[in-house]
N, CA, C and O atoms as CSV, one atom per row, in Angstrom:
chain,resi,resn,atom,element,x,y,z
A,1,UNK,N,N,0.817,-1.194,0.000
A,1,UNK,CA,C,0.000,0.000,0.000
A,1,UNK,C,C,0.862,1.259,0.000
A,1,UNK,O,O,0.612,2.174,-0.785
A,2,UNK,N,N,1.788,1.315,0.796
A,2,UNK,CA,C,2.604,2.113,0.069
A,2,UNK,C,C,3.361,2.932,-0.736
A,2,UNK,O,O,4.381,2.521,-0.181
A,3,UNK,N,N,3.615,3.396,-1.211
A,3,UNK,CA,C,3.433,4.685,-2.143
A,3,UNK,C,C,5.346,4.760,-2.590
A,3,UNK,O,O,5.782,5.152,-3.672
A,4,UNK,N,N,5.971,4.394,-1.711
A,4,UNK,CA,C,7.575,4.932,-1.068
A,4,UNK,C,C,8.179,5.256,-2.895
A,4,UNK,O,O,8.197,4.619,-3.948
A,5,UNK,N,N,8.526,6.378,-2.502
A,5,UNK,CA,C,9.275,6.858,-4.485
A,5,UNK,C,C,10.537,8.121,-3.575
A,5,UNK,O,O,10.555,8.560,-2.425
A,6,UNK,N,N,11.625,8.382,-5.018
A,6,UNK,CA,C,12.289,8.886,-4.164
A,6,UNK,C,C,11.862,10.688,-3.815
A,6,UNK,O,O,10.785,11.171,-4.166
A,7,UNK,N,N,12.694,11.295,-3.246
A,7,UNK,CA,C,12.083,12.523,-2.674
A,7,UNK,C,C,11.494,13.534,-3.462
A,7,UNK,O,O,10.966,14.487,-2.888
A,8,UNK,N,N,11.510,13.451,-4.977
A,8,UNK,CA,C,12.128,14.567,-5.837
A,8,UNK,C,C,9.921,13.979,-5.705
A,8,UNK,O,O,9.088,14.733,-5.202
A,9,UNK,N,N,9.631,12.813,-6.193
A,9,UNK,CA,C,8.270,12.769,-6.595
A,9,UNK,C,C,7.589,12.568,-5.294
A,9,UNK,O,O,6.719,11.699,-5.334
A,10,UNK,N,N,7.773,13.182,-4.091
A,10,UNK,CA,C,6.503,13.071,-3.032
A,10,UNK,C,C,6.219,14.522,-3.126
A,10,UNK,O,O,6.906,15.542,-3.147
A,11,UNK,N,N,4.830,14.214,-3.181
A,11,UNK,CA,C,3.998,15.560,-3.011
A,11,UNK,C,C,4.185,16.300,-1.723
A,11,UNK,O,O,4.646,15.599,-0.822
A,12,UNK,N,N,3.935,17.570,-1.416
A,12,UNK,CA,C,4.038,18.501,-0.682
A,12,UNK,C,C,3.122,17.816,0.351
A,12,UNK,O,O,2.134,17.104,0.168
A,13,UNK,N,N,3.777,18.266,1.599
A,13,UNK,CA,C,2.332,17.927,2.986
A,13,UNK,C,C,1.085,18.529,2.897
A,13,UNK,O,O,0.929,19.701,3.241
A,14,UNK,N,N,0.243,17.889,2.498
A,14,UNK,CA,C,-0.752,18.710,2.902
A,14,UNK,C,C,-1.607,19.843,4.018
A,14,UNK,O,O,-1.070,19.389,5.028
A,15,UNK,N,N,-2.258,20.636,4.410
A,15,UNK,CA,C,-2.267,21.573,4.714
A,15,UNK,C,C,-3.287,20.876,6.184
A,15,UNK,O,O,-4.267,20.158,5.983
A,16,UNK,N,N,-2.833,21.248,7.524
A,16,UNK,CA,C,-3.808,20.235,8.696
A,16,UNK,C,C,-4.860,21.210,8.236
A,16,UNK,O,O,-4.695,22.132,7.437
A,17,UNK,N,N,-6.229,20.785,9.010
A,17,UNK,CA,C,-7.579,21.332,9.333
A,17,UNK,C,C,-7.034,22.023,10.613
A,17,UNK,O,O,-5.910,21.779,11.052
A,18,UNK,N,N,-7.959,22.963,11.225
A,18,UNK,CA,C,-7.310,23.392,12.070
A,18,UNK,C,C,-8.352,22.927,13.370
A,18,UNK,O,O,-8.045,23.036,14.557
A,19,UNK,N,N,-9.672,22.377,12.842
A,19,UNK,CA,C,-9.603,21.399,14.452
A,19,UNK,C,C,-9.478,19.605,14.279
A,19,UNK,O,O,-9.764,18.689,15.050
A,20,UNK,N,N,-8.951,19.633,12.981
A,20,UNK,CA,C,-8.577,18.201,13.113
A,20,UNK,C,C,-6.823,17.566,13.215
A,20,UNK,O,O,-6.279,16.462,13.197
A,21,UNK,N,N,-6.407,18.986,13.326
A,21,UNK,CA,C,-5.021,18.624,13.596
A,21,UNK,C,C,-4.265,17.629,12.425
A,21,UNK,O,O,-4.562,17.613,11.231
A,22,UNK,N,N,-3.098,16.718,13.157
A,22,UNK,CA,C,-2.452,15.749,12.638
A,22,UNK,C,C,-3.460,14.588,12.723
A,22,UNK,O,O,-3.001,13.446,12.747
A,23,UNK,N,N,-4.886,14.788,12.774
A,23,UNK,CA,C,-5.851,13.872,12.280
A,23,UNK,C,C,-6.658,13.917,11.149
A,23,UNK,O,O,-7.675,13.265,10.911
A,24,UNK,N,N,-6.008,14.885,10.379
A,24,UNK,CA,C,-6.774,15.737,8.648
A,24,UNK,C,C,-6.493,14.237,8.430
A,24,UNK,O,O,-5.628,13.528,8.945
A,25,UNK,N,N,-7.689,13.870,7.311
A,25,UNK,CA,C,-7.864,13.000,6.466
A,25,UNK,C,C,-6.452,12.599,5.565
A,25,UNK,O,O,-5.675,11.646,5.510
A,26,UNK,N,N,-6.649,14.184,4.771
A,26,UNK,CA,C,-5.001,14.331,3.960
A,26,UNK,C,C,-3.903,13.936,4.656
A,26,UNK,O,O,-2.951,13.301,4.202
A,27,UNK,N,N,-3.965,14.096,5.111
A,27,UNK,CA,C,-2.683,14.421,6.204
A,27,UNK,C,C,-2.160,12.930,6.566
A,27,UNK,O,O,-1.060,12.530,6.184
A,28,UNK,N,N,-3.136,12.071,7.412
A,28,UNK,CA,C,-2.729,10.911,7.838
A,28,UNK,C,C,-2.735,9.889,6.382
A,28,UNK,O,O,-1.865,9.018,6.397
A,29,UNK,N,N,-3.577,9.927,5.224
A,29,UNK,CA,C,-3.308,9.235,4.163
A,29,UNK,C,C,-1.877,9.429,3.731
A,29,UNK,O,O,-1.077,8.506,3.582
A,30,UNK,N,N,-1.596,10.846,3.521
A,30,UNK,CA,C,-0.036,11.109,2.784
A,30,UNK,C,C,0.599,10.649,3.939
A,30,UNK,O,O,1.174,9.622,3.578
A,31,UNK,N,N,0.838,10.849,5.236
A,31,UNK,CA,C,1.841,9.996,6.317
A,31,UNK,C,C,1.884,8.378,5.788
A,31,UNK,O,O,2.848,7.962,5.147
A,32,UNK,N,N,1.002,7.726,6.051
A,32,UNK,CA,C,0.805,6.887,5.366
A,32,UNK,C,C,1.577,6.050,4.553
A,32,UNK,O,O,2.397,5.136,4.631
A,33,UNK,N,N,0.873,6.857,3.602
A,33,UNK,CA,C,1.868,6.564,2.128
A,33,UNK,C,C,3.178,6.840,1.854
A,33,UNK,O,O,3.820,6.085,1.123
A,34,UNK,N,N,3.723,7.937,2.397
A,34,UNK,CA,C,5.169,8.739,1.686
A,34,UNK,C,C,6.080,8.611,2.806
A,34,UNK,O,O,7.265,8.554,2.480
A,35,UNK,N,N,5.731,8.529,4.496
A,35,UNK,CA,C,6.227,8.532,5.412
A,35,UNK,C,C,5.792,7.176,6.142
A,35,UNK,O,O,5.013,7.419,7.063
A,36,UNK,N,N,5.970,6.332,6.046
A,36,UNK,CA,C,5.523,4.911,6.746
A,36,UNK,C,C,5.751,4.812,8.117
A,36,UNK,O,O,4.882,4.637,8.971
A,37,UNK,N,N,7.301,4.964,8.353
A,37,UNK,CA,C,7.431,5.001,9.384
A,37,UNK,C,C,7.334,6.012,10.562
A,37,UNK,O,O,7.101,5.660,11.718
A,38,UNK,N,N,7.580,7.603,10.081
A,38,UNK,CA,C,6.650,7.891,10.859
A,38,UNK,C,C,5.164,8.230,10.955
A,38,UNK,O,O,4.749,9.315,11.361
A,39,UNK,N,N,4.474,7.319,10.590
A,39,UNK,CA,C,3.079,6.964,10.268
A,39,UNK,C,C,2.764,6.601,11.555
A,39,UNK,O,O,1.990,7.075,12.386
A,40,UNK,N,N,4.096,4.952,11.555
A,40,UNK,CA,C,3.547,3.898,12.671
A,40,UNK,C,C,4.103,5.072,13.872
A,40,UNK,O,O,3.152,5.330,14.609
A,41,UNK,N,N,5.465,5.915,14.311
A,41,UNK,CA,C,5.629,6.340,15.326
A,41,UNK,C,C,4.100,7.468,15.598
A,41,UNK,O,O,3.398,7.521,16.608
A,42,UNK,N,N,4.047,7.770,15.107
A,42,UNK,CA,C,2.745,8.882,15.179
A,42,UNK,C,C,2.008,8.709,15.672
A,42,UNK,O,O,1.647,9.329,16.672
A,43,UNK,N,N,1.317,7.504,15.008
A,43,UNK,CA,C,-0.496,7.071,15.391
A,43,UNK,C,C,-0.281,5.717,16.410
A,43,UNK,O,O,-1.187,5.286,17.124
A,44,UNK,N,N,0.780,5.261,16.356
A,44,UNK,CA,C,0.626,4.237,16.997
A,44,UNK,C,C,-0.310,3.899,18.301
A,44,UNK,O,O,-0.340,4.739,19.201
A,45,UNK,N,N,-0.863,3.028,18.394
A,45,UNK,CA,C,-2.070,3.206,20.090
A,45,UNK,C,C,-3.028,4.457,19.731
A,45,UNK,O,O,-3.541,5.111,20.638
A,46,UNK,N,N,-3.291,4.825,18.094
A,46,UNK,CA,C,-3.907,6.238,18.476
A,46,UNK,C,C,-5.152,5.441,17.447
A,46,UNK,O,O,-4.779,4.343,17.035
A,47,UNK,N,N,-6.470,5.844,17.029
A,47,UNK,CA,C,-7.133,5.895,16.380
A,47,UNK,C,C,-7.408,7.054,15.110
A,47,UNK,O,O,-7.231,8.221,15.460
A,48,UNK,N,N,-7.721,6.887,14.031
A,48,UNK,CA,C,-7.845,7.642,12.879
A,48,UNK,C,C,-8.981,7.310,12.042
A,48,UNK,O,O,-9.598,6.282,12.321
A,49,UNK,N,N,-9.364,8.036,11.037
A,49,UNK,CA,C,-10.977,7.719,10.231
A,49,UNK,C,C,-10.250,6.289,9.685
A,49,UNK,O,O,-11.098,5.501,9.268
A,50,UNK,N,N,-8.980,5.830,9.607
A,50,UNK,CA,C,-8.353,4.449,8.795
A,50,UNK,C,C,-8.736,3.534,9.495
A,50,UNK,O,O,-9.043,2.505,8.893
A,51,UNK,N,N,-8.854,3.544,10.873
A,51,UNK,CA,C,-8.844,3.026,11.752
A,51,UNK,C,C,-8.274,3.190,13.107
A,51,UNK,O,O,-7.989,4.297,13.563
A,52,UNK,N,N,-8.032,1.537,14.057
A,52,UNK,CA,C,-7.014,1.891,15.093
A,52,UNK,C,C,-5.642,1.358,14.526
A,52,UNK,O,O,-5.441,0.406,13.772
A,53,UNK,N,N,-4.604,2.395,15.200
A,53,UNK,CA,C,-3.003,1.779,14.452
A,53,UNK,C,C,-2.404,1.187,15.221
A,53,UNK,O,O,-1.942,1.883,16.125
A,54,UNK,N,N,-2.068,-0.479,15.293
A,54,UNK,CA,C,-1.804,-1.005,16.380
A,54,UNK,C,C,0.023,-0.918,16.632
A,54,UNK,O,O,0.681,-0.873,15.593
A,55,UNK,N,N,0.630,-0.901,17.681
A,55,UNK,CA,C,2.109,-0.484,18.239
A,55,UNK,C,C,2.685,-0.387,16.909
A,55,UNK,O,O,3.193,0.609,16.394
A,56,UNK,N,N,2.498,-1.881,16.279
A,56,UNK,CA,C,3.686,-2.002,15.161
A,56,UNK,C,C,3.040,-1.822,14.489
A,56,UNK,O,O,2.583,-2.864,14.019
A,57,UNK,N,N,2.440,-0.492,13.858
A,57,UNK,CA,C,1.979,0.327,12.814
A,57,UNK,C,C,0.667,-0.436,11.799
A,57,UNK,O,O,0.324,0.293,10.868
A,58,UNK,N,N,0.188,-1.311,11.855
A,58,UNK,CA,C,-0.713,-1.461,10.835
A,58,UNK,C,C,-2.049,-1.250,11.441
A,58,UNK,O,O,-2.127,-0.833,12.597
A,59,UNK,N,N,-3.093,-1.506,10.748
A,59,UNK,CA,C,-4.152,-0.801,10.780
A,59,UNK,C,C,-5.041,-2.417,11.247
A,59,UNK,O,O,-4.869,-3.550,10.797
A,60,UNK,N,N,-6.416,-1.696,12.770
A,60,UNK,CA,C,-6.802,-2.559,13.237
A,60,UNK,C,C,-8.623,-1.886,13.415
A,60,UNK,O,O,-9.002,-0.855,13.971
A,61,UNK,N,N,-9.363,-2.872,12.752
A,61,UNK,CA,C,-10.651,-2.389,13.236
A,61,UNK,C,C,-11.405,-1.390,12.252
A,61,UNK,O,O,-12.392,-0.684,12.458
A,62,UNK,N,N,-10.453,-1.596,10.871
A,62,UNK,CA,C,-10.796,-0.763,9.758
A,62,UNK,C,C,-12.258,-0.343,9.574
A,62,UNK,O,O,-13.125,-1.153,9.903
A,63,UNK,N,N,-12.676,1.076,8.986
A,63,UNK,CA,C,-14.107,1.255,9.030
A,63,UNK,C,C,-14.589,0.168,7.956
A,63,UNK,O,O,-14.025,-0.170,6.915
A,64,UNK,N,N,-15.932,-0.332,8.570
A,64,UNK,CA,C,-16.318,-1.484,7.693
A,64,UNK,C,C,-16.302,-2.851,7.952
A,64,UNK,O,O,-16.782,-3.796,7.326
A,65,UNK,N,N,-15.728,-2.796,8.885
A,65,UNK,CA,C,-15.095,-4.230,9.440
A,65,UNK,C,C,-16.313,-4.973,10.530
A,65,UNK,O,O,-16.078,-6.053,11.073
């Protein structure tokens, strides 16, 4: 799922919401994708619209599930 390319082709950060913080939609998709690892340090134990992100970074309890 991953996205990882080298620096020259990752898009710019997107811009937070300002009451959704480092929980913007944008925001945690591009972490995500372009920044993996600190994806997992970030959210880890935290919940997001992706889901919950369990210690070792993957995604638990996905919406839909």
């Amino acid at each position: 799922m991953s996205k990882r390319t080298d620096s020259k082709t990752i898009p710019p950060q997107p811009e937070l919401d300002p009451m959704l913080g480092d929980k913007t939609h944008a925001y945690v998709e591009w972490l995500r994708d372009y920044h993996p690892e600190q994806f997992k340090t970030q959210y880890a134990g935290r919940t997001t619209h992706l889901g919950y992100v369990t210690e070792d970074g993957s995604l638990a309890n996905q919406p839909g599930e």
